[in-house]
Jmol script that loads the backbone (N, CA, C; Angstrom):
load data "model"
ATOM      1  N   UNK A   1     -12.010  10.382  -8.957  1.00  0.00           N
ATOM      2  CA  UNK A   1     -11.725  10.796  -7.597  1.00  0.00           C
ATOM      3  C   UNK A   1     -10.218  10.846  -7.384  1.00  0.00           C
ATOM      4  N   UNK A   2      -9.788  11.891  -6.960  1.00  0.00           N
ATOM      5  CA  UNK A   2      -8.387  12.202  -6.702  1.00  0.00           C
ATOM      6  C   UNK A   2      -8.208  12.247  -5.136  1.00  0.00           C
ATOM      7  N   UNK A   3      -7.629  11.156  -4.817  1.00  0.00           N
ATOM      8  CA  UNK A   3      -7.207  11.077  -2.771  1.00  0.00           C
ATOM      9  C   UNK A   3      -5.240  11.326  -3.131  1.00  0.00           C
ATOM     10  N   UNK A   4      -5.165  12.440  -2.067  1.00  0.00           N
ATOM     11  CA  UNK A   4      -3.914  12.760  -2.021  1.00  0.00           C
ATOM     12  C   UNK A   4      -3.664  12.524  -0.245  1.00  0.00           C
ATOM     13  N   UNK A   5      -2.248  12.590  -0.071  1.00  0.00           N
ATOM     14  CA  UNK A   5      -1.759  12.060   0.887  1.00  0.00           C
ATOM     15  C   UNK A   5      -1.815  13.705   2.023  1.00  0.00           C
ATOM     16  N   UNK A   6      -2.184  13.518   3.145  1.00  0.00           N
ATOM     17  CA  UNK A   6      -3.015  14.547   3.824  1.00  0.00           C
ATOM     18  C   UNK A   6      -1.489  14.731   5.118  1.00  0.00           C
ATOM     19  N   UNK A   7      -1.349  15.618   5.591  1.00  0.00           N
ATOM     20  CA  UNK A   7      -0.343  15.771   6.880  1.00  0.00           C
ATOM     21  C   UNK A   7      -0.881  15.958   7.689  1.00  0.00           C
ATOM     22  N   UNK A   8      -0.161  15.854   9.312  1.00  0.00           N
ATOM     23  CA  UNK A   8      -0.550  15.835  10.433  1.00  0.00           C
ATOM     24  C   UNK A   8      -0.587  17.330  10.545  1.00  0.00           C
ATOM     25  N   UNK A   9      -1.880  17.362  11.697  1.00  0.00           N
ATOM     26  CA  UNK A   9      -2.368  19.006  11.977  1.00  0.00           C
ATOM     27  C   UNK A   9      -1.018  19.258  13.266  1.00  0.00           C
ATOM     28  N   UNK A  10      -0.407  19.833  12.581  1.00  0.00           N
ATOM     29  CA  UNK A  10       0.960  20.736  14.025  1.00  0.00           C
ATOM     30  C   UNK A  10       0.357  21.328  15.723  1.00  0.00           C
ATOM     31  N   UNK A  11      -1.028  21.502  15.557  1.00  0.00           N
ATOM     32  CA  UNK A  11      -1.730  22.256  15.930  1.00  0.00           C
ATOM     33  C   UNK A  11      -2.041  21.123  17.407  1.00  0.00           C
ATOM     34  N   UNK A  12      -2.091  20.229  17.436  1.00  0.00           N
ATOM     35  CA  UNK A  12      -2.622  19.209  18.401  1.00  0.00           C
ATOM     36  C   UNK A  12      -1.837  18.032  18.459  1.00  0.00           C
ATOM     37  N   UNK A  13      -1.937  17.254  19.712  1.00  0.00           N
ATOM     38  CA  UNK A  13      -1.398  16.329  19.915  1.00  0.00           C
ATOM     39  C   UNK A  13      -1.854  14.844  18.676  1.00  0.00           C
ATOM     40  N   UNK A  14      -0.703  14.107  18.646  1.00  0.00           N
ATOM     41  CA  UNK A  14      -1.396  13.285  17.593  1.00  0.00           C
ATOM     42  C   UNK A  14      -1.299  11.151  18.567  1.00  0.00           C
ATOM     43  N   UNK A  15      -1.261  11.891  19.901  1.00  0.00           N
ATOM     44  CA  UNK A  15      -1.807  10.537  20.980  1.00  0.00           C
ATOM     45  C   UNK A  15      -2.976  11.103  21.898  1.00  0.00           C
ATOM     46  N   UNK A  16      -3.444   9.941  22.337  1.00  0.00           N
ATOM     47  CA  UNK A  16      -4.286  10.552  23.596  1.00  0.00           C
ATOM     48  C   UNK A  16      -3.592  10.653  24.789  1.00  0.00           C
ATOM     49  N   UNK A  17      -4.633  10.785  25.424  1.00  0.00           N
ATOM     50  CA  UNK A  17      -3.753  10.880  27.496  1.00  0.00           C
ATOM     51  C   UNK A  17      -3.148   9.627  27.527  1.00  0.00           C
ATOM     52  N   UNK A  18      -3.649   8.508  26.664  1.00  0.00           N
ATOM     53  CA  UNK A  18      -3.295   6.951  27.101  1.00  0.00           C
ATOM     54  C   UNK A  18      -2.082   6.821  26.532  1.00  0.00           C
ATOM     55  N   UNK A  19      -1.545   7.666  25.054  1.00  0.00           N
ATOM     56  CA  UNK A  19      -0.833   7.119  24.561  1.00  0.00           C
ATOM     57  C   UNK A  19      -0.874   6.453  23.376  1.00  0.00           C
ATOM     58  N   UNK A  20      -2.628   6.624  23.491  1.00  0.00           N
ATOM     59  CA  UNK A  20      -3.099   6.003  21.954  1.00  0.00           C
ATOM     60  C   UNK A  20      -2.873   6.862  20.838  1.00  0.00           C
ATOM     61  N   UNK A  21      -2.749   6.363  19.817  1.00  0.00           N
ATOM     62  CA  UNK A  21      -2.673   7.278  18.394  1.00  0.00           C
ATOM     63  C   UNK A  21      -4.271   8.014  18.539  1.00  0.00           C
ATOM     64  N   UNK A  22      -4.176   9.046  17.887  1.00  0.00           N
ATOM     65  CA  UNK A  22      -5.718   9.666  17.651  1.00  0.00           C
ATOM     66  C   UNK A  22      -5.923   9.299  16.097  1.00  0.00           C
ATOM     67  N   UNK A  23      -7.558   9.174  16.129  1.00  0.00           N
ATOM     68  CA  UNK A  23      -8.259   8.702  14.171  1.00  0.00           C
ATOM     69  C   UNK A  23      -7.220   9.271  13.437  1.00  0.00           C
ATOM     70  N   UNK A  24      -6.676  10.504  13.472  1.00  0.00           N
ATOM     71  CA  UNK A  24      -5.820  11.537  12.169  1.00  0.00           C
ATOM     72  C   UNK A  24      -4.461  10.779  12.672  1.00  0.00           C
ATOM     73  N   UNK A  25      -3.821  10.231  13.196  1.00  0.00           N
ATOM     74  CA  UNK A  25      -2.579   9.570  13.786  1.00  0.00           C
ATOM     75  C   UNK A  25      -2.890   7.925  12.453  1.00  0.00           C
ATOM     76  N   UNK A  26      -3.754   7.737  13.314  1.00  0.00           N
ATOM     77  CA  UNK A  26      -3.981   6.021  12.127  1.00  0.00           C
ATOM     78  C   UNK A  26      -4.102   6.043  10.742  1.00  0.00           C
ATOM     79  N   UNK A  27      -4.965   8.075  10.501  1.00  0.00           N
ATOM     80  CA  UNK A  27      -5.142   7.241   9.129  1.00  0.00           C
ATOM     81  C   UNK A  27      -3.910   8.024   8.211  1.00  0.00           C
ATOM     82  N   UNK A  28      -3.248   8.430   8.942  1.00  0.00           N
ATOM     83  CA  UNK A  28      -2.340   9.418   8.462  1.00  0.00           C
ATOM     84  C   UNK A  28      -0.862   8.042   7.739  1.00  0.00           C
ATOM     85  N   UNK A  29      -1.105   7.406   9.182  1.00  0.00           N
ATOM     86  CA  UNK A  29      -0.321   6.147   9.290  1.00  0.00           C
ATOM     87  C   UNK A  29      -0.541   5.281   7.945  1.00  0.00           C
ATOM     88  N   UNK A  30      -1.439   4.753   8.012  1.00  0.00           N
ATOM     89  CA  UNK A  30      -2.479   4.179   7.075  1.00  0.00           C
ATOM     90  C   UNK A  30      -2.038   4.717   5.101  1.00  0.00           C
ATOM     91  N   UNK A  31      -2.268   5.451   5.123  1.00  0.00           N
ATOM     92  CA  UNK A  31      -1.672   6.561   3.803  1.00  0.00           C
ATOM     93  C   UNK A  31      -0.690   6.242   3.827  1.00  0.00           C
ATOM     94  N   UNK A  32       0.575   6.298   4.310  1.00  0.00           N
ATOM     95  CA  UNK A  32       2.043   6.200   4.422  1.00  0.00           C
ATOM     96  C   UNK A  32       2.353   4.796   4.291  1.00  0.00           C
ATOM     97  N   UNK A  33       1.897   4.208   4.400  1.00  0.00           N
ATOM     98  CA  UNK A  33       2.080   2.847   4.801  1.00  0.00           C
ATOM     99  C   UNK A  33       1.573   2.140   3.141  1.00  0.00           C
ATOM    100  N   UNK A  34       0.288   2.604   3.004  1.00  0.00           N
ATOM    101  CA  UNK A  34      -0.141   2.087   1.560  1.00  0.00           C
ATOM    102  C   UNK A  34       0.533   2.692   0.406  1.00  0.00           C
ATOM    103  N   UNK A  35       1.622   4.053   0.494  1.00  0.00           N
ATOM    104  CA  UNK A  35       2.169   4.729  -0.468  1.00  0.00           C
ATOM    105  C   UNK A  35       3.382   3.605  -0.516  1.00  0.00           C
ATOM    106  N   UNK A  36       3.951   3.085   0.196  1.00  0.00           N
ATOM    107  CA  UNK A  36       5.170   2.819  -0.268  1.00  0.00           C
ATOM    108  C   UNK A  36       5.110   1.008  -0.579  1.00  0.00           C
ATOM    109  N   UNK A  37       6.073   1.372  -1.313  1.00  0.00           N
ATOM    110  CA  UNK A  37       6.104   0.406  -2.512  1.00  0.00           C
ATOM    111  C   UNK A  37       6.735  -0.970  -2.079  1.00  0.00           C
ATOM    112  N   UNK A  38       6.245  -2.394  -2.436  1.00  0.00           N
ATOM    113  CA  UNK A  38       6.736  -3.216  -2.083  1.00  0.00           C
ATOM    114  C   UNK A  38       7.299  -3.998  -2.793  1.00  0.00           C
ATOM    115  N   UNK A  39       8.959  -4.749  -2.498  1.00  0.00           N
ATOM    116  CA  UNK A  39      10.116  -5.084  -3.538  1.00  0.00           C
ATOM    117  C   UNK A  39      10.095  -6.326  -3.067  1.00  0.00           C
ATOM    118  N   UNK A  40      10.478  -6.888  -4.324  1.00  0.00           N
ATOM    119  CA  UNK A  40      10.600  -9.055  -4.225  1.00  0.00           C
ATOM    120  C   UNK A  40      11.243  -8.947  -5.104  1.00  0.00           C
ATOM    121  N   UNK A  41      11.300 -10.985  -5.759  1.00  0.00           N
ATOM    122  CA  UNK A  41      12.126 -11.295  -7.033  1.00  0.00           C
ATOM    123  C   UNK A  41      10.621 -12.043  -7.961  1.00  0.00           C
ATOM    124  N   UNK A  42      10.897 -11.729  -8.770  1.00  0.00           N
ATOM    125  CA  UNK A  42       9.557 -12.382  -9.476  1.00  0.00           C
ATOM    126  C   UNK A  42       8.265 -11.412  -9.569  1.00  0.00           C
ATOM    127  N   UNK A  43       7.202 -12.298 -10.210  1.00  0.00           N
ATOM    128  CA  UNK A  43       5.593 -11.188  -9.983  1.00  0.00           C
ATOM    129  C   UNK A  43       5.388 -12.330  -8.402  1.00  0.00           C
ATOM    130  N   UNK A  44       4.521 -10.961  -8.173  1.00  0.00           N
ATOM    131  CA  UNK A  44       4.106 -11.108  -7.128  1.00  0.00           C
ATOM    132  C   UNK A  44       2.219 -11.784  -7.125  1.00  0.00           C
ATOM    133  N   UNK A  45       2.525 -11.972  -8.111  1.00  0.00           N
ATOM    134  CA  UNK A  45       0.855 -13.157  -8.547  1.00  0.00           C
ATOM    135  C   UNK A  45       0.760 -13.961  -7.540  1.00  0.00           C
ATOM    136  N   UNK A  46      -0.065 -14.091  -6.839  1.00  0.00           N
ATOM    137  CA  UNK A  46      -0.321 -15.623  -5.981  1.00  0.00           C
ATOM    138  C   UNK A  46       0.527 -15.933  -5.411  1.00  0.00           C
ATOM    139  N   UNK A  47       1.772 -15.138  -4.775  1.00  0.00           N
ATOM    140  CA  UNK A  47       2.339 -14.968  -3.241  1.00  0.00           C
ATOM    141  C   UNK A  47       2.439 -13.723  -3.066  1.00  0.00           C
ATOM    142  N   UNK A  48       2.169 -12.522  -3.467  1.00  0.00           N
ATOM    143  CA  UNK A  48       2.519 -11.183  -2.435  1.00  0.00           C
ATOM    144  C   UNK A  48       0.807 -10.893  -1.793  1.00  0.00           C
ATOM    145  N   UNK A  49       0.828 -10.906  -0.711  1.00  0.00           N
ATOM    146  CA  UNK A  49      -0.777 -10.257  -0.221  1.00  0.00           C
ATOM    147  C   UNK A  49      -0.571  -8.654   0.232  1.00  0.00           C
ATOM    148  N   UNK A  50      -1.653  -8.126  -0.664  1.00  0.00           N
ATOM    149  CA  UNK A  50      -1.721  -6.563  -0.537  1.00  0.00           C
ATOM    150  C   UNK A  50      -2.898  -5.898  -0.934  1.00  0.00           C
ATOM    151  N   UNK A  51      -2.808  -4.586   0.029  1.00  0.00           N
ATOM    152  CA  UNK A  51      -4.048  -3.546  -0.056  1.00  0.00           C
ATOM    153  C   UNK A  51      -4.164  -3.543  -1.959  1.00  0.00           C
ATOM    154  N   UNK A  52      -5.254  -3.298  -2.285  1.00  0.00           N
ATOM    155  CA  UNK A  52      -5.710  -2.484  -3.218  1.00  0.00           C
ATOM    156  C   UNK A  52      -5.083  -1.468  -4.187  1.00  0.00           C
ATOM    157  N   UNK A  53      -4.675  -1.115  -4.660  1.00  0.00           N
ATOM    158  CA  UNK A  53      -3.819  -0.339  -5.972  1.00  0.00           C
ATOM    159  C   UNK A  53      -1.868   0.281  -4.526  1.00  0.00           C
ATOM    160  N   UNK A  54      -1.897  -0.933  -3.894  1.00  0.00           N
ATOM    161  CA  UNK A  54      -0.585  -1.148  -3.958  1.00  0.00           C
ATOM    162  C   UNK A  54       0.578  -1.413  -4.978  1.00  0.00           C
ATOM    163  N   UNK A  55       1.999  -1.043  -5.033  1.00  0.00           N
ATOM    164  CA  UNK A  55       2.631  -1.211  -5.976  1.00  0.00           C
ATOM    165  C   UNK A  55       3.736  -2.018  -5.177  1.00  0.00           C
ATOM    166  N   UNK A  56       4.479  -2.469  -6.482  1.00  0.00           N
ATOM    167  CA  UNK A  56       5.215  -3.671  -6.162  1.00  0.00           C
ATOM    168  C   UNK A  56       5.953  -3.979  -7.274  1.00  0.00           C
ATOM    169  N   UNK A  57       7.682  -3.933  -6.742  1.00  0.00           N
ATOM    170  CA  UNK A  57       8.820  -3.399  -8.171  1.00  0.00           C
ATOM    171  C   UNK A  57       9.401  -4.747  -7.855  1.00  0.00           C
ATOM    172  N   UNK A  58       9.547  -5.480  -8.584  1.00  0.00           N
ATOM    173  CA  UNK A  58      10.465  -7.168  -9.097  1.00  0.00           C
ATOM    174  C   UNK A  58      11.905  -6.468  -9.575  1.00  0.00           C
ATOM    175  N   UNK A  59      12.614  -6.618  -8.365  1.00  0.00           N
ATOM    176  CA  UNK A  59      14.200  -6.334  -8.525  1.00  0.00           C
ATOM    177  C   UNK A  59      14.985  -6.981  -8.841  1.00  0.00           C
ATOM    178  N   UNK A  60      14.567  -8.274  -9.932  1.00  0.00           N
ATOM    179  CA  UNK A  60      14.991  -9.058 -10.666  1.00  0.00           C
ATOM    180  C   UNK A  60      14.330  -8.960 -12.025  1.00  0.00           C
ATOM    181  N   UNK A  61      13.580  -7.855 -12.166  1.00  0.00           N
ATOM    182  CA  UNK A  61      12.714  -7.775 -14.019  1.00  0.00           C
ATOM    183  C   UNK A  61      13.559  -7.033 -14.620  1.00  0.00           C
ATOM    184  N   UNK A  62      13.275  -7.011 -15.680  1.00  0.00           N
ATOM    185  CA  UNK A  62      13.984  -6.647 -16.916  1.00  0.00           C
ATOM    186  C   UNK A  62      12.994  -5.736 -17.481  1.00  0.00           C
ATOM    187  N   UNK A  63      13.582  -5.041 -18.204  1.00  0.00           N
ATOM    188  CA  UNK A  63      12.445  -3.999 -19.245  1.00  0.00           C
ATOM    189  C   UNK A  63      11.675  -4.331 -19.568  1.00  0.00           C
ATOM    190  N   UNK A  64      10.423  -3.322 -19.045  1.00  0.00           N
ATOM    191  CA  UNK A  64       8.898  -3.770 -19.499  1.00  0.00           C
ATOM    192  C   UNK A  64       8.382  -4.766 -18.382  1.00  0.00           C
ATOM    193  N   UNK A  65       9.167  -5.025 -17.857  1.00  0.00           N
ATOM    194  CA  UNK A  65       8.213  -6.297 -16.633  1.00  0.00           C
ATOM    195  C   UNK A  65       8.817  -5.888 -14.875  1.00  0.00           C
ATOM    196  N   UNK A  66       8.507  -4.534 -14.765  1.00  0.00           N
ATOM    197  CA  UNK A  66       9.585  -5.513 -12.911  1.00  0.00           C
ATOM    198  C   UNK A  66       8.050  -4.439 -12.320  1.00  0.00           C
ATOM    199  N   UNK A  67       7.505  -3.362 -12.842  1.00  0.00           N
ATOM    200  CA  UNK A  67       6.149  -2.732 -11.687  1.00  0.00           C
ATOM    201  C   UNK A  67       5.160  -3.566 -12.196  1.00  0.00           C
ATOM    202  N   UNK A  68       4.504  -3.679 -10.724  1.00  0.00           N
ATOM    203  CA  UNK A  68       2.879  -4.057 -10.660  1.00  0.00           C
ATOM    204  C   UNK A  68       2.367  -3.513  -9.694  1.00  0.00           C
ATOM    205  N   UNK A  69       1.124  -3.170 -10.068  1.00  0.00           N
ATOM    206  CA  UNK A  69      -0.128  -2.648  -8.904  1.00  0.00           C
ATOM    207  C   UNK A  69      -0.891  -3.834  -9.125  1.00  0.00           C
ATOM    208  N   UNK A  70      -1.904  -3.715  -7.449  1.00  0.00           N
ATOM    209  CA  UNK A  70      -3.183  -4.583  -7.075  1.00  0.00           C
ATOM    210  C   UNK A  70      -4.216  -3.806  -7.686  1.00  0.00           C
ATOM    211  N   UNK A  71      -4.540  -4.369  -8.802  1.00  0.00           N
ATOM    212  CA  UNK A  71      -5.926  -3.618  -8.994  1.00  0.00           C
ATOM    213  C   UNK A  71      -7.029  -4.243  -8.952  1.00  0.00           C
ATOM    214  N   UNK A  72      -6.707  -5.505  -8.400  1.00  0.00           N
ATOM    215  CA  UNK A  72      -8.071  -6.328  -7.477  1.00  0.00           C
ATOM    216  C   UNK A  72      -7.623  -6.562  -6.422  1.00  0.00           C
ATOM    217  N   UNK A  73      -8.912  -5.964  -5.273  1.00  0.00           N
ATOM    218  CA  UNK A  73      -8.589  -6.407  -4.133  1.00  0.00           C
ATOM    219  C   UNK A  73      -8.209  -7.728  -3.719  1.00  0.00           C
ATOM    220  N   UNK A  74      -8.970  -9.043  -4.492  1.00  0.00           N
ATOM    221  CA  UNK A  74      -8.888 -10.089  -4.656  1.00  0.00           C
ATOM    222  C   UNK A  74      -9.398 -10.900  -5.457  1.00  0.00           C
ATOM    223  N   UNK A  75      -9.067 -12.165  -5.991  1.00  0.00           N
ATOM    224  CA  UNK A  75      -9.698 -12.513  -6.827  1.00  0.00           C
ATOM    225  C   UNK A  75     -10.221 -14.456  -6.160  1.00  0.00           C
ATOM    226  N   UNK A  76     -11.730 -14.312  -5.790  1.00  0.00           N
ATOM    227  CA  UNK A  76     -12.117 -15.759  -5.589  1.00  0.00           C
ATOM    228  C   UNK A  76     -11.728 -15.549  -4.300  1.00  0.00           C
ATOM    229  N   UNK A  77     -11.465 -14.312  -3.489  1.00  0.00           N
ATOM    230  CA  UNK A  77     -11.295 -14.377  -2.047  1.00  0.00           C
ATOM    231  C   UNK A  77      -9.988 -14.679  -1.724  1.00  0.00           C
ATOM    232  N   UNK A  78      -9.156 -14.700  -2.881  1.00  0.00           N
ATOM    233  CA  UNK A  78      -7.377 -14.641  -3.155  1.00  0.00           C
ATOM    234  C   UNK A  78      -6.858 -13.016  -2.375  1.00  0.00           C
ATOM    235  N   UNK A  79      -5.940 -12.753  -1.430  1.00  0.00           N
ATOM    236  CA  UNK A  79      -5.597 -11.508  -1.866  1.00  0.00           C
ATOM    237  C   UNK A  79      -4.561 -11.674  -2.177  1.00  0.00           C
ATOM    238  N   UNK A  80      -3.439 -12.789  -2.498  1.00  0.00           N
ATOM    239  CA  UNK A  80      -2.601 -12.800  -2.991  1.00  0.00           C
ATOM    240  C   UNK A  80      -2.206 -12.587  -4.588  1.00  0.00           C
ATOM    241  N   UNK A  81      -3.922 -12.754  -5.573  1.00  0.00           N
ATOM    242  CA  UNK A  81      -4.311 -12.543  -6.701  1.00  0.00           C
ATOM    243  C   UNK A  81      -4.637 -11.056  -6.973  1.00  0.00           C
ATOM    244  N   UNK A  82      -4.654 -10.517  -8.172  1.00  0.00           N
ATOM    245  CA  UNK A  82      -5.574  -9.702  -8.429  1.00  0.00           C
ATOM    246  C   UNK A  82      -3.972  -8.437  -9.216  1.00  0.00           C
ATOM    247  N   UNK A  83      -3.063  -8.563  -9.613  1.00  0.00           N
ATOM    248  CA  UNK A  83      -1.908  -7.987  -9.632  1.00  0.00           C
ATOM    249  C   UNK A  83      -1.502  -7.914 -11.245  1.00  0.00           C
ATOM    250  N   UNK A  84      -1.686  -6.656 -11.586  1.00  0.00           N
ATOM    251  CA  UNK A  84      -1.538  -6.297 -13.106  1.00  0.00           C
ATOM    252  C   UNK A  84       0.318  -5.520 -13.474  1.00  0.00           C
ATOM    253  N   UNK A  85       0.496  -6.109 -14.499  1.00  0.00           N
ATOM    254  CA  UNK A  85       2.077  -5.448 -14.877  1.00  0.00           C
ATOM    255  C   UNK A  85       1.997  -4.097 -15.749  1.00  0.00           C
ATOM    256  N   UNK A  86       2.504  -3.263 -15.326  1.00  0.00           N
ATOM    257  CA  UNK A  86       2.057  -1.841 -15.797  1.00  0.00           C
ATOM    258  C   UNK A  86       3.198  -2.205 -16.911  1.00  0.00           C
TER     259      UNK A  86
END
end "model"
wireframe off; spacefill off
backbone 0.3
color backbone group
């Protein structure tokens, strides 16, 4: 399954009368928000908590070690677990 990152329709407002975001406003949000990448010192094993095939660059690694993605949502109900070194 290939999910690519979708844009707002130009075509319509993207609040309601209230001011609220509309569904395509949140999940548009939502996408953007899970694309970008999150920076520390160290792995982020068992202190960074994150969505699901989030990424996450250690701006203190050295070659071969500073990206990781979540490729468990959690582990034992951890979401601070679950974080593989590409």
């Amino acid at each position: 399954m290939v999910v690519r990152q979708t844009t707002l329709t130009t075509t319509r407002p993207i609040v309601d009368s209230t001011g609220t975001p509309n569904q395509e406003m949140r999940s548009w949000s939502l996408q953007v928000d899970l694309s970008i990448k999150i920076l520390g010192e160290g792995s982020p094993e068992g202190v960074v908590e994150a969505e699901q095939w989030q990424e996450y660059v250690d701006t203190n690694g050295t070659t071969g070690s500073f990206k990781y993605i979540k490729a468990q949502e959690s582990v034992l109900g951890d979401r601070t677990k679950g974080w593989i070194l590409l």
